[in-house]
MDTraj code that builds the backbone (N, CA, C; nanometers):
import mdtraj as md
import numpy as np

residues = "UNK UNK UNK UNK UNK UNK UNK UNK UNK UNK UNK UNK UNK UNK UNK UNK UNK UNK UNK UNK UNK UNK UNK UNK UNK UNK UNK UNK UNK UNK UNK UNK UNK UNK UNK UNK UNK UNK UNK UNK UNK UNK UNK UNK UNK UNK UNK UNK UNK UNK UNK UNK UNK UNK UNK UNK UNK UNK UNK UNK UNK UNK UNK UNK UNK UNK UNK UNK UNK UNK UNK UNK UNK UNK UNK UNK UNK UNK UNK UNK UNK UNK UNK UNK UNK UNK UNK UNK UNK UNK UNK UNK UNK UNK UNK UNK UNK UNK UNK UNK UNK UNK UNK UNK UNK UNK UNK UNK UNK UNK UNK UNK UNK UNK UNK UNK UNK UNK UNK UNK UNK UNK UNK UNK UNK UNK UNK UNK UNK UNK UNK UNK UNK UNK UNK UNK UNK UNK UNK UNK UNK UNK UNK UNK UNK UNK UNK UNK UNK UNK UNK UNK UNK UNK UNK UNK UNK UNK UNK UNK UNK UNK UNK UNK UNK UNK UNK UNK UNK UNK UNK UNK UNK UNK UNK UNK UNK UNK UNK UNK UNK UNK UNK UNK UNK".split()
xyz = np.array([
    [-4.0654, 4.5991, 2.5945],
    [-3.9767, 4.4836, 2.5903],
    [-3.8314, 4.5302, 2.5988],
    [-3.7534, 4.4855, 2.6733],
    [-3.6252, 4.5318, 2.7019],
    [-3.4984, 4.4698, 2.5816],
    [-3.4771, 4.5212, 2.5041],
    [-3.4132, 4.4593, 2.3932],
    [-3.2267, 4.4339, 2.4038],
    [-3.2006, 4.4212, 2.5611],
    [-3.0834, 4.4325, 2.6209],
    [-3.0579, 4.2577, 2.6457],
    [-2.9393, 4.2691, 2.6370],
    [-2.8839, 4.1442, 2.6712],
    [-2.9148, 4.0605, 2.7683],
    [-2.9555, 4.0135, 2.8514],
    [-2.9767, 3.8953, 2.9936],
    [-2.8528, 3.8357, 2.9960],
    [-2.7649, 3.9099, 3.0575],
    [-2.6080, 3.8561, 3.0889],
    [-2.6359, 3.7793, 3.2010],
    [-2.6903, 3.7720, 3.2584],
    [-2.7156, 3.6158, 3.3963],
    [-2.7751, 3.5581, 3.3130],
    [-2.8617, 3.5347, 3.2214],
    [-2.8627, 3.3704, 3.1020],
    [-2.7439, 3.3258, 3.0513],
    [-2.7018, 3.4150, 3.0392],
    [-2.5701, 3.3522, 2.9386],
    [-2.4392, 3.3455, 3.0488],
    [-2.4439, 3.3819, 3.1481],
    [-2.3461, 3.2938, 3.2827],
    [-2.3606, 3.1957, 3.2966],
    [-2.5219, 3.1551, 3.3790],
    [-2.5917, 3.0686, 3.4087],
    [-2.5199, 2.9752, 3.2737],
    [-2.5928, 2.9701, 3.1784],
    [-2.6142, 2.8694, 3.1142],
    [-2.4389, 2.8099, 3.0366],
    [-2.3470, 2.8701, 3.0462],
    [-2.1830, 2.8704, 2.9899],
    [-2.1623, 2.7810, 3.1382],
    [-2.2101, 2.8383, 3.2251],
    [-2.1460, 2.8121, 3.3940],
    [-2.1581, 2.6185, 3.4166],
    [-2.3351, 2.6143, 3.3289],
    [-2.3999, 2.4590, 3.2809],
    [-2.3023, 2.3618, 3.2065],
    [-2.2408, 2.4286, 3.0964],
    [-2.2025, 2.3517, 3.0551],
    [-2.0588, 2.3218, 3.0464],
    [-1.9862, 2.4388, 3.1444],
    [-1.8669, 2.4179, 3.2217],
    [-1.8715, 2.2878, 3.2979],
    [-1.9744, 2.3238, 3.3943],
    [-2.0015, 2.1872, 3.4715],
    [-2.0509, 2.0456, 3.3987],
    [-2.0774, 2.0246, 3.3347],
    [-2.0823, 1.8891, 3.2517],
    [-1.9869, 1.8868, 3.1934],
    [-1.9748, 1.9562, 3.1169],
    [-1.8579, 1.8900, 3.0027],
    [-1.6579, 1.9150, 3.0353],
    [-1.6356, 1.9827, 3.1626],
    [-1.5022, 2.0469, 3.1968],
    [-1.4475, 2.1206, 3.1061],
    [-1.2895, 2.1030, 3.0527],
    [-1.2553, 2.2098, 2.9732],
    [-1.2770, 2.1804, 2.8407],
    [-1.3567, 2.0484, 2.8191],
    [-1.4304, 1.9780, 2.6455],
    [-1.5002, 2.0796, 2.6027],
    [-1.5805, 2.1752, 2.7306],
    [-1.6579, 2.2566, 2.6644],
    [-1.6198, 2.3639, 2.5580],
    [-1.4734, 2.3480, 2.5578],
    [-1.4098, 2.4624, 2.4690],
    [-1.4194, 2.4051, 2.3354],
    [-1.4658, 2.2551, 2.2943],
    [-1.4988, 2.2081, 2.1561],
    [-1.5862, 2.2681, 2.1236],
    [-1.5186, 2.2616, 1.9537],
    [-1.5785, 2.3444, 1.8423],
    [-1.5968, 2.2939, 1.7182],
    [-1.6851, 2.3070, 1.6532],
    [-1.7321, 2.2587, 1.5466],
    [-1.6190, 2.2971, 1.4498],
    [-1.5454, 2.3834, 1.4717],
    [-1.4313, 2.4876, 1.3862],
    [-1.3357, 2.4281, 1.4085],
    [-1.2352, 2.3615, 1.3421],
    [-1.0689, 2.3188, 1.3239],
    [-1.0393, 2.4642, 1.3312],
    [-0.8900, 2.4119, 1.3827],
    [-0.7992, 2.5454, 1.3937],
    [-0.7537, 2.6264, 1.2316],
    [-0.7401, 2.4862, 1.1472],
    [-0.7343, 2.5625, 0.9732],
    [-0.8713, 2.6520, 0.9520],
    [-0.9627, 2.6663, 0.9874],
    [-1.1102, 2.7149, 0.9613],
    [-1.0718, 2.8052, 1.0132],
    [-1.0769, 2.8568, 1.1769],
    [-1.0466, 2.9151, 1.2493],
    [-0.9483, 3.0535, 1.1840],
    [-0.8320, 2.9876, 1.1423],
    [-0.7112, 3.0775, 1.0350],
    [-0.7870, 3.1549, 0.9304],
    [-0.8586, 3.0758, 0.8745],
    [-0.9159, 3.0849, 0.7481],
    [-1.0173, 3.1641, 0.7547],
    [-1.1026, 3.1902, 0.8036],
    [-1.2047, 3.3215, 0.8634],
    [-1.1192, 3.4267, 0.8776],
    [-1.0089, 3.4507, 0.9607],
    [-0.9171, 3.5705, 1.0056],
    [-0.8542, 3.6324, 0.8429],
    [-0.8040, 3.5012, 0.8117],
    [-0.7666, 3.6051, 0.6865],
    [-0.8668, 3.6222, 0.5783],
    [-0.9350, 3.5440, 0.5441],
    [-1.0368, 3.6511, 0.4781],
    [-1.1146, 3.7425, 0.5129],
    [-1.1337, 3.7859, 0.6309],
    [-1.1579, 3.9119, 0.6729],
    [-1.0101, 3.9968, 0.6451],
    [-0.9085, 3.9510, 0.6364],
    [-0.7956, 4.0338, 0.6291],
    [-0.7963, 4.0816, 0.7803],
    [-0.8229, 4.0240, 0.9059],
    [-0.7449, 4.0610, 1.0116],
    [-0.6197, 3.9851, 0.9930],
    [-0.5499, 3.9220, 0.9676],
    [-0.4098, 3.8770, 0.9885],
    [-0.3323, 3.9799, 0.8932],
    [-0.3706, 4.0601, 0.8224],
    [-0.2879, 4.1694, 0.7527],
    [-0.3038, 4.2438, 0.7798],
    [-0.3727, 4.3355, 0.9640],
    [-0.3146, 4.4218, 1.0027],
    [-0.2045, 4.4663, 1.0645],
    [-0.0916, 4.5684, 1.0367],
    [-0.0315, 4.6099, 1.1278],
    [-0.0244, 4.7110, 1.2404],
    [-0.0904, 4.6519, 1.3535],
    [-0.1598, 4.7565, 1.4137],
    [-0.1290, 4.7172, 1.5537],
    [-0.1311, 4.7700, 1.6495],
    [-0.1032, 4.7467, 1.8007],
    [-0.2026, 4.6992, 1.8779],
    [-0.3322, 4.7289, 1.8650],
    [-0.4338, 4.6853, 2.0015],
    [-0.5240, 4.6107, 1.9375],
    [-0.5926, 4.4911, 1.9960],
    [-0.7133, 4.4501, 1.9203],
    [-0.8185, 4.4030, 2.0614],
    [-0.8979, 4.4105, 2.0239],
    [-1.0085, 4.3586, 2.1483],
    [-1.0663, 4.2556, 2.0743],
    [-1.1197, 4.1688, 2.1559],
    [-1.1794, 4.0591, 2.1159],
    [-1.3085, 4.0184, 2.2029],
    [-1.4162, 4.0749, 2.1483],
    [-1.5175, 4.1200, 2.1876],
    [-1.6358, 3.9844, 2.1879],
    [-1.6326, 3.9536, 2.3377],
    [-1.7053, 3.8259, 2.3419],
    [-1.6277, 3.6588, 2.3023],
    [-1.4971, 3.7274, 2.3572],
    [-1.3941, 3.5806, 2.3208],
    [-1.3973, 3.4536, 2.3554],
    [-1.5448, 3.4329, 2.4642],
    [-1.5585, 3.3179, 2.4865],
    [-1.4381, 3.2517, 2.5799],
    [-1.3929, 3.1105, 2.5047],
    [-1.2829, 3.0237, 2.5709],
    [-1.1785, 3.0716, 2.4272],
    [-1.1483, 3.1810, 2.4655],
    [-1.0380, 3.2234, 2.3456],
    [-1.0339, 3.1302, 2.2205],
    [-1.1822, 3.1287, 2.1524],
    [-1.1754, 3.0956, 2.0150],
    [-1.0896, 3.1629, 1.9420],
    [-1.0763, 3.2763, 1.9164],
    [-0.9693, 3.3024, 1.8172],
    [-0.8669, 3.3877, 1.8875],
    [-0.8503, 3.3573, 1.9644],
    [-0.8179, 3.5403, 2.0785],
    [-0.6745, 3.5286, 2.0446],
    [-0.5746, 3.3976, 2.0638],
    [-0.4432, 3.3617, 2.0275],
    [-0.3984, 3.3768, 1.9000],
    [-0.5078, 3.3976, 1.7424],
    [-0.4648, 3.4029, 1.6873],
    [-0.4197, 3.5388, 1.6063],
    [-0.4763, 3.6323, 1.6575],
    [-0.5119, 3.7495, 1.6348],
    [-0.3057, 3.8205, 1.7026],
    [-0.2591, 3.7348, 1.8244],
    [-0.1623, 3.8241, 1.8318],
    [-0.0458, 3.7908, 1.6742],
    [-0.0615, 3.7477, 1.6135],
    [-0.0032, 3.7218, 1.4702],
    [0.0276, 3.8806, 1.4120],
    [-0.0748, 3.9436, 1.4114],
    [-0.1220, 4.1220, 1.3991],
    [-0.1188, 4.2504, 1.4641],
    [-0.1316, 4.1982, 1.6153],
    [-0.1275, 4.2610, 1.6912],
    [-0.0252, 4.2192, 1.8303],
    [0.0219, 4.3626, 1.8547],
    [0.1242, 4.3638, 1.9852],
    [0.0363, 4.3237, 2.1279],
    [-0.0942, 4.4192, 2.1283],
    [-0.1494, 4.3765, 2.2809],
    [-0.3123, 4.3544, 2.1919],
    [-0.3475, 4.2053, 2.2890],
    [-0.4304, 4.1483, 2.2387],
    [-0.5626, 4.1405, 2.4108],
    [-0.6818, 4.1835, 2.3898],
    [-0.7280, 4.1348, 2.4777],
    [-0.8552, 4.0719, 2.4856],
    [-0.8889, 3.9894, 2.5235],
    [-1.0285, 3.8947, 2.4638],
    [-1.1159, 3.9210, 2.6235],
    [-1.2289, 3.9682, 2.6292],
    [-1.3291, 4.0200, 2.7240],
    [-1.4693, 3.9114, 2.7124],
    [-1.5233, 3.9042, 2.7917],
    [-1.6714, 3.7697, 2.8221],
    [-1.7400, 3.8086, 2.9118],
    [-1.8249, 3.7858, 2.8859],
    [-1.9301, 3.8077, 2.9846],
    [-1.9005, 3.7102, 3.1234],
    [-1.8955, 3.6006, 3.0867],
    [-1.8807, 3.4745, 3.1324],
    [-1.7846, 3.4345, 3.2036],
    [-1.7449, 3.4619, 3.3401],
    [-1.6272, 3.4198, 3.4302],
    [-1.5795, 3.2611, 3.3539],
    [-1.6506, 3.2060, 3.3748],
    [-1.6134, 3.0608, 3.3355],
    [-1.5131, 3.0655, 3.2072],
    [-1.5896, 3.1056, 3.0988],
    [-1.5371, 3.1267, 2.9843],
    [-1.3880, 3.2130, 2.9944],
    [-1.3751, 3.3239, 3.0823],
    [-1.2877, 3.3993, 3.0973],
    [-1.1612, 3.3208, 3.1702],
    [-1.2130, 3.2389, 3.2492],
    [-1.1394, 3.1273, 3.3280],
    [-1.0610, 3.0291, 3.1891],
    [-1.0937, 2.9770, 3.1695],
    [-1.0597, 2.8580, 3.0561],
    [-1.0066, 2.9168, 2.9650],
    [-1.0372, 3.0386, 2.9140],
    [-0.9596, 3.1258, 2.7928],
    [-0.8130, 3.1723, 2.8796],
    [-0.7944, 3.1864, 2.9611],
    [-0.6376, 3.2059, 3.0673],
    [-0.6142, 3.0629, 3.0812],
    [-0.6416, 2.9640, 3.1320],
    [-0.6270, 2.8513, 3.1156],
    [-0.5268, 2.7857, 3.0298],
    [-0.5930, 2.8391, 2.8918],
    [-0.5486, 2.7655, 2.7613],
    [-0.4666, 2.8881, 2.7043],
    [-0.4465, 2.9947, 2.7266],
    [-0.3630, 3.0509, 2.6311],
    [-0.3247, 3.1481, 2.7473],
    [-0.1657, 3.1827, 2.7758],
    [-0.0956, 3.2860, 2.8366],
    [-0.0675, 3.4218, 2.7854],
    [-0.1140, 3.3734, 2.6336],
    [-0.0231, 3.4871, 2.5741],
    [-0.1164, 3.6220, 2.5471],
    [-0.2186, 3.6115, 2.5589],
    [-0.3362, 3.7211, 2.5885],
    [-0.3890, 3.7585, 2.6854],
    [-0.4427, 3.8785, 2.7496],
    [-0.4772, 3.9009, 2.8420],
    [-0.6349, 3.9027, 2.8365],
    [-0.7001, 3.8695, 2.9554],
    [-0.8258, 3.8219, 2.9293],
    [-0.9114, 3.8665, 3.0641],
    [-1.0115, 3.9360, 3.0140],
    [-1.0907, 4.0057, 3.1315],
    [-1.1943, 3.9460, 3.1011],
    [-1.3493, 3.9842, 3.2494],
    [-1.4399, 3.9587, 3.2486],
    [-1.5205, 4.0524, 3.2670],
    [-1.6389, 4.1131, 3.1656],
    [-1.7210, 4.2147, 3.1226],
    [-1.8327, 4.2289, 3.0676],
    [-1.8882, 4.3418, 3.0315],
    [-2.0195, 4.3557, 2.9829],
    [-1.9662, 4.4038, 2.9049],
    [-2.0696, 4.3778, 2.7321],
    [-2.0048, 4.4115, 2.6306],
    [-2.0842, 4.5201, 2.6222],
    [-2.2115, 4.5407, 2.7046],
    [-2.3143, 4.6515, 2.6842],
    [-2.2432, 4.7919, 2.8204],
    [-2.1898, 4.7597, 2.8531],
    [-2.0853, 4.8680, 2.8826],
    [-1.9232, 4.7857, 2.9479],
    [-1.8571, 4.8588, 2.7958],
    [-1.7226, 4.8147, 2.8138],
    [-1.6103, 4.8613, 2.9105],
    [-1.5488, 4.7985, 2.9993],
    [-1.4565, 4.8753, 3.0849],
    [-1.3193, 4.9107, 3.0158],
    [-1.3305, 5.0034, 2.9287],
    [-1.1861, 5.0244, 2.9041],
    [-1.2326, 5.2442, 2.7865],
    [-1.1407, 5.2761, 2.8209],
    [-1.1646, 5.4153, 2.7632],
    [-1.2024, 5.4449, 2.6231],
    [-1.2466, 5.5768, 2.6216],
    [-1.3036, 5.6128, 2.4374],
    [-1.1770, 5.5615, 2.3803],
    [-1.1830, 5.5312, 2.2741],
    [-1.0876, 5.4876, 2.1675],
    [-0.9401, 5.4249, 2.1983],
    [-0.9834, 5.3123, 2.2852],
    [-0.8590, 5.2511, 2.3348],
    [-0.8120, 5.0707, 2.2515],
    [-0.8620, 5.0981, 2.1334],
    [-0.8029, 4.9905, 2.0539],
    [-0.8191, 5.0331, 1.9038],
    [-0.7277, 4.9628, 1.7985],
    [-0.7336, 4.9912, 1.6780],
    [-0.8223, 4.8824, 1.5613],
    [-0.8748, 4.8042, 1.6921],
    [-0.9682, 4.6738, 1.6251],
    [-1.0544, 4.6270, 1.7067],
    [-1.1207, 4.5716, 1.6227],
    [-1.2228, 4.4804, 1.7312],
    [-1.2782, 4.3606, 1.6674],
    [-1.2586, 4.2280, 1.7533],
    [-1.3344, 4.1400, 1.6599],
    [-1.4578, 4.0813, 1.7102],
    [-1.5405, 4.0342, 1.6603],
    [-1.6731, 4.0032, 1.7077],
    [-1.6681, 3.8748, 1.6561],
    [-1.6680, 3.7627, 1.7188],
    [-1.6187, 3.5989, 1.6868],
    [-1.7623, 3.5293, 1.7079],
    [-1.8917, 3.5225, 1.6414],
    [-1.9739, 3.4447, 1.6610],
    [-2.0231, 3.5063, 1.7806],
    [-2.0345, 3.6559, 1.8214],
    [-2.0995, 3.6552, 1.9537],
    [-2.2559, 3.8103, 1.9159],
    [-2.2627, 3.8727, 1.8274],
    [-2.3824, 3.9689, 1.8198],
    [-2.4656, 3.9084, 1.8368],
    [-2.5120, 3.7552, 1.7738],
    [-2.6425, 3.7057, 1.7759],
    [-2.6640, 3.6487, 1.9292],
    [-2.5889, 3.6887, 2.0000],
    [-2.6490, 3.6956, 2.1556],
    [-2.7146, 3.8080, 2.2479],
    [-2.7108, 3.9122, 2.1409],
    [-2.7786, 4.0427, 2.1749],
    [-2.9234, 4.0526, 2.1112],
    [-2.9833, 4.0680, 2.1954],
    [-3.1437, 4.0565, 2.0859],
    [-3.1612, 4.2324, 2.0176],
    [-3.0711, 4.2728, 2.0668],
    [-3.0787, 4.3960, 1.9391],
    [-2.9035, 4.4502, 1.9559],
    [-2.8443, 4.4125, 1.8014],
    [-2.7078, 4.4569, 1.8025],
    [-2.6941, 4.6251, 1.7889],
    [-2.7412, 4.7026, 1.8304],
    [-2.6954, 4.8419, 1.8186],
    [-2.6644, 4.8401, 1.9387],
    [-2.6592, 4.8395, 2.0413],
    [-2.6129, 4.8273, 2.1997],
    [-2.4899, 4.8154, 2.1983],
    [-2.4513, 4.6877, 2.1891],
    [-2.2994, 4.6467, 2.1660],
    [-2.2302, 4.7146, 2.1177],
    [-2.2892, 4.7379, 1.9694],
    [-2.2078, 4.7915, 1.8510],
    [-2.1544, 4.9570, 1.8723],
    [-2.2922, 5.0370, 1.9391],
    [-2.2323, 5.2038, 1.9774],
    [-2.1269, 5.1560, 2.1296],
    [-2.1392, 5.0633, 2.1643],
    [-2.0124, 5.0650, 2.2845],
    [-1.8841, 5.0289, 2.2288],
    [-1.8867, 4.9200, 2.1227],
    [-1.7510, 4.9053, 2.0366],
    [-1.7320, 5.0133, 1.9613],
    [-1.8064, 5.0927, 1.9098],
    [-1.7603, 5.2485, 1.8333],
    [-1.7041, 5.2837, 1.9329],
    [-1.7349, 5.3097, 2.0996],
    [-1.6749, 5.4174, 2.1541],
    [-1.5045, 5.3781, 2.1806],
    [-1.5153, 5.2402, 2.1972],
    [-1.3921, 5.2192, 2.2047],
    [-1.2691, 5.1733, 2.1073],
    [-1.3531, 5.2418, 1.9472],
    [-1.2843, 5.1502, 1.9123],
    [-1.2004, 5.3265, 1.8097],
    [-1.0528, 5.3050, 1.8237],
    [-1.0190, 5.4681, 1.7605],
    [-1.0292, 5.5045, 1.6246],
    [-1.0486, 5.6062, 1.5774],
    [-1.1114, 5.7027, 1.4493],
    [-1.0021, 5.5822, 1.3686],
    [-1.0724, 5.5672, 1.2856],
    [-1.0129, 5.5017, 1.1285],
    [-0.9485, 5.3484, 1.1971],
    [-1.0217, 5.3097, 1.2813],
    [-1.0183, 5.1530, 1.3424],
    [-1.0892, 5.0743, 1.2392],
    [-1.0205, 4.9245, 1.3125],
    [-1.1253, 4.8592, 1.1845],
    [-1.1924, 4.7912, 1.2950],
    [-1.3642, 4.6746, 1.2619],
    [-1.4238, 4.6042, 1.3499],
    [-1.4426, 4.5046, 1.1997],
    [-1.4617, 4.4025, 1.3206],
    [-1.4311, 4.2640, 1.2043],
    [-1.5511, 4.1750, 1.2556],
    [-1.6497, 4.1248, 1.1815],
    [-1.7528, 4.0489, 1.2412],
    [-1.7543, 3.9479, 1.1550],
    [-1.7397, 3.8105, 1.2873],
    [-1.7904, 3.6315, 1.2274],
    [-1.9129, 3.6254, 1.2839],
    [-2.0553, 3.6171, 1.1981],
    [-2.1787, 3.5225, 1.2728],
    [-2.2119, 3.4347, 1.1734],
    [-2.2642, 3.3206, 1.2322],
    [-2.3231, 3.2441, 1.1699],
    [-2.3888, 3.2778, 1.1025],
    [-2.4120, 3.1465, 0.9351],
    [-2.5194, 3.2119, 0.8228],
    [-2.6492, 3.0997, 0.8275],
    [-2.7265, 3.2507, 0.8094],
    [-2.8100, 3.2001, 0.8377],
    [-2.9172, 3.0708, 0.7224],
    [-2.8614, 3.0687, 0.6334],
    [-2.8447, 3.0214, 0.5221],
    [-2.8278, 2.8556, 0.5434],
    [-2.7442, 2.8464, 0.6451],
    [-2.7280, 2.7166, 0.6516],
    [-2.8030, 2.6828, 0.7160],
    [-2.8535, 2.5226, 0.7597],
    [-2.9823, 2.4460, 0.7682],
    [-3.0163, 2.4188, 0.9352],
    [-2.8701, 2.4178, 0.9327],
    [-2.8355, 2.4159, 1.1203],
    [-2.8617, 2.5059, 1.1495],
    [-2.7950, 2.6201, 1.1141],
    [-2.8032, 2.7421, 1.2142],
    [-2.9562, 2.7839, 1.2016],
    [-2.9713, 2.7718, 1.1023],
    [-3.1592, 2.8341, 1.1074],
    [-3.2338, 2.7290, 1.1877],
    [-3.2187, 2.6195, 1.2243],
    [-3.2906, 2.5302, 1.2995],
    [-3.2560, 2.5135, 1.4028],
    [-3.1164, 2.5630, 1.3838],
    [-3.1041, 2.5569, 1.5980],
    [-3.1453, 2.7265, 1.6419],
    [-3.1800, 2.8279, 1.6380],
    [-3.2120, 2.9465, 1.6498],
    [-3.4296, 2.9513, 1.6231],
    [-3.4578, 2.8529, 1.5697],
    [-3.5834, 2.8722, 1.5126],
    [-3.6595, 2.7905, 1.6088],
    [-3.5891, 2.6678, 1.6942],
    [-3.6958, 2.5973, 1.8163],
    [-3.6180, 2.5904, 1.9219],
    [-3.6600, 2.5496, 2.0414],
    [-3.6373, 2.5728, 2.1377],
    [-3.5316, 2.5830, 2.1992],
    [-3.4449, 2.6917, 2.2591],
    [-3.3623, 2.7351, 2.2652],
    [-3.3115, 2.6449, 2.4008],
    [-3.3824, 2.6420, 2.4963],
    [-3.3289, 2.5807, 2.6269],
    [-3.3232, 2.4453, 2.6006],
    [-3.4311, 2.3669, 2.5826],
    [-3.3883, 2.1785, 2.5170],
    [-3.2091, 2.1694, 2.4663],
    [-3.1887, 2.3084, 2.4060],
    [-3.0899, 2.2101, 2.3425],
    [-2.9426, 2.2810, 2.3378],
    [-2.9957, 2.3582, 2.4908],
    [-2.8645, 2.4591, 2.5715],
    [-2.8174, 2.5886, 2.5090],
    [-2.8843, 2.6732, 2.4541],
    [-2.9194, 2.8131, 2.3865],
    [-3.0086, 2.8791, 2.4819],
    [-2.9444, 3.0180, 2.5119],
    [-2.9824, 3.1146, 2.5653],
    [-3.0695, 3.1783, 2.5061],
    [-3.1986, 3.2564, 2.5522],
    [-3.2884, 3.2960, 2.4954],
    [-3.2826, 3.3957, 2.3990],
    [-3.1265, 3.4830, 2.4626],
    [-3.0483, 3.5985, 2.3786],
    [-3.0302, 3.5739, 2.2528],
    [-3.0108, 3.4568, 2.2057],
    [-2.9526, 3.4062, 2.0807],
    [-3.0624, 3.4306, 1.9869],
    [-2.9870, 3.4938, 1.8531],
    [-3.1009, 3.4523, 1.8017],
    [-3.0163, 3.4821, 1.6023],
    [-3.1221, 3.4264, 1.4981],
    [-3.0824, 3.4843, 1.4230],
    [-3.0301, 3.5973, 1.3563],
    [-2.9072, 3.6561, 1.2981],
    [-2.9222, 3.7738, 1.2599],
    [-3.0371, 3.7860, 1.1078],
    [-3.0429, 3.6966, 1.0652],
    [-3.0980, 3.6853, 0.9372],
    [-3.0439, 3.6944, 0.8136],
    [-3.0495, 3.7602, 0.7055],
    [-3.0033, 3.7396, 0.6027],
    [-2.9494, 3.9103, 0.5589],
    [-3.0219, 3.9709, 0.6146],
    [-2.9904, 4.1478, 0.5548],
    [-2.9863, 4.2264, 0.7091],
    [-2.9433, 4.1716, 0.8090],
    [-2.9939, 4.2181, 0.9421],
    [-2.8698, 4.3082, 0.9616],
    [-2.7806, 4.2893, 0.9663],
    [-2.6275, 4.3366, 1.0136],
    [-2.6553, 4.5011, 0.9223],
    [-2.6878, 4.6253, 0.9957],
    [-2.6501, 4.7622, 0.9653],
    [-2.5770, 4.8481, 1.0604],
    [-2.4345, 4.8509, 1.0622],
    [-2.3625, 4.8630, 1.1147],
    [-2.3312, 5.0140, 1.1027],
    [-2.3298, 5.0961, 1.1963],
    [-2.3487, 5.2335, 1.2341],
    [-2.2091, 5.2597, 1.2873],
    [-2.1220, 5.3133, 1.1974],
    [-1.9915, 5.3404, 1.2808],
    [-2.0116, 5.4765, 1.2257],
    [-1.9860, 5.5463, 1.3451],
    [-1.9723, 5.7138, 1.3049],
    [-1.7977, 5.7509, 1.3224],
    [-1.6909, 5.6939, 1.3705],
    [-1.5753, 5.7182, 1.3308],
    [-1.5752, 5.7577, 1.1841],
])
top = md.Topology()
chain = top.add_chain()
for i, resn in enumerate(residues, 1):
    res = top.add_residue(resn, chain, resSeq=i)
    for name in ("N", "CA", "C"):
        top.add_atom(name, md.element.get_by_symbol(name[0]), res)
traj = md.Trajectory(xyz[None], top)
């Protein structure tokens, strides 16, 4: 079983709901106070640090807020579409389109990394995660938002049918003790 991402599901299916919904699709269950409010209790808004990547930024969910911390900010997607609409809506970041399972940018070329609601699209997060080690430099920090699984939604939209109700097959729970995060920096 190939425990790698299916990055043409998750085009395909972002590309779907580009096309229905236009740039609405960038609605979020998250207010922009929520949004704030995740960053600093992770304590990313109290770094002072120069580079941050924003790993799986989608339609720049948080990608704008992060330059608060940081001088050069860049939010990366799988998803042209997504990569489209995240330039769209915010100038002030620079925004590429990529594989997070091999990243285009050199060993240790940022001092952060954030992961915004996007591992549980990897059906096995060590992939991702040794490509964000490589890029991410000695005594960097990585900052991860996923959904909990705890709550009633997220376990029920991850637990039946993923396509009915516009979920990629990638998706999936992390669970409750799943996240073992291997940074050898």
């Amino acid at each position: 079983m190939n425990k790698k991402q299916n990055a043409e599901e998750e085009i395909v299916l972002y590309k779907q709901r580009f096309g229905k919904l236009g740039y609405e699709y960038r609605s979020s269950d998250w207010d922009e106070e929520r949004k704030l409010k995740a960053l600093e209790k992770l304590g990313v808004l109290e770094i002072d640090k120069t580079s941050v990547l924003d790993f799986g930024c989608g339609t720049a969910t948080y990608t704008p807020y992060l330059r608060k911390s940081f001088k050069n900010v860049i939010g990366l997607d799988v998803t042209f579409t997504n990569v489209k609409i995240a330039k769209y809506l915010d100038e002030t970041c620079g925004y590429i389109c990529g594989d997070g399972l091999s990243l285009p940018f050199k060993d240790s070329s940022f001092d952060a990394v954030l992961c915004g609601q996007v591992l549980h699209h990897f059906p096995d997060i060590i992939y991702p995660v040794l490509e964000i080690n490589r890029v991410l430099k000695e005594g960097g920090f990585l900052f991860i938002i996923e959904p909990n699984d705890w709550n009633p939604y997220t376990s029920f939209r991850h637990r039946f049918p993923k396509k009915k109700y516009g979920y990629s097959h990638n998706e999936h729970s992390l669970g409750y003790i799943y996240i073992y995060i291997y940074i050898v920096n």
